[in-house]
C-alpha positions in Angstrom: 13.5 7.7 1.8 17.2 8.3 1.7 17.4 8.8 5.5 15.2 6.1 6.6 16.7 2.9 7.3 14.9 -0.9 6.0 14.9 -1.4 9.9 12.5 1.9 10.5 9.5 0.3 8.2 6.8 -1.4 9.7 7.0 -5.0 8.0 3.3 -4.7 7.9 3.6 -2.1 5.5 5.7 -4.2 3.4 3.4 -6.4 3.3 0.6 -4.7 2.3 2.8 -3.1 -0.2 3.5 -6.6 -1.8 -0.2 -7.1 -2.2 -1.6 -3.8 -3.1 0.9 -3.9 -6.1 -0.1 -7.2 -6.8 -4.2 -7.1 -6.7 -4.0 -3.0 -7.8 -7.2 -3.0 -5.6 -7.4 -1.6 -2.4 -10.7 -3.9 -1.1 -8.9 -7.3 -2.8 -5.4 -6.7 -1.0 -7.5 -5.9 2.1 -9.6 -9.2 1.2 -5.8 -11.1 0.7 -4.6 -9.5 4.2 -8.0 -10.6 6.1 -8.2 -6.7 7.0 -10.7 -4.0 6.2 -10.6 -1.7 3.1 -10.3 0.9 5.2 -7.3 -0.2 7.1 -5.8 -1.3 4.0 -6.5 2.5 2.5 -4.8 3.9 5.7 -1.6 1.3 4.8 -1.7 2.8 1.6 -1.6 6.3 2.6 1.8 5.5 4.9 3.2 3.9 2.1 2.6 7.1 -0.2 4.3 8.9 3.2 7.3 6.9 3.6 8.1 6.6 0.1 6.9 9.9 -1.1 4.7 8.3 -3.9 1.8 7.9 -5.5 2.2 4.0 -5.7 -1.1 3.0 -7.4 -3.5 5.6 -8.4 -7.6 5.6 -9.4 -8.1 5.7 -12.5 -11.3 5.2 -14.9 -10.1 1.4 -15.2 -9.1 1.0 -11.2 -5.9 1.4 -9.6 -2.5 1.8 -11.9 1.1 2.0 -11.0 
């Protein structure tokens, strides 16, 4: 993310971010944003993109950091 400047993200995806970390769940961030779980699931995939990152993965007890 070095070369990528604050003004090059998609708010949106900021957003999403915030709440994905926040609910660790993909369908209750979605729920949060009043978007589909597969919308969300697509934000989540940019995010791991554009920051070259896991972010939250599945595990046996849902999503971790």
């Amino acid at each position: 993310m070095s070369d990528l400047a604050l003004s090059d993200i998609n708010a949106n995806l900021l957003v999403a971010l915030d709440v994905l970390l926040t609910e660790a769940s993909v369908s209750r961030a979605a729920d949060r944003c009043g978007v589909t779980a597969s919308a969300m699931s697509h934000s989540l995939r940019q995010l791991r993109e554009l920051f070259d990152d896991d972010l939250l993965i599945r595990t046996r007890h849902g999503m971790r950091l």
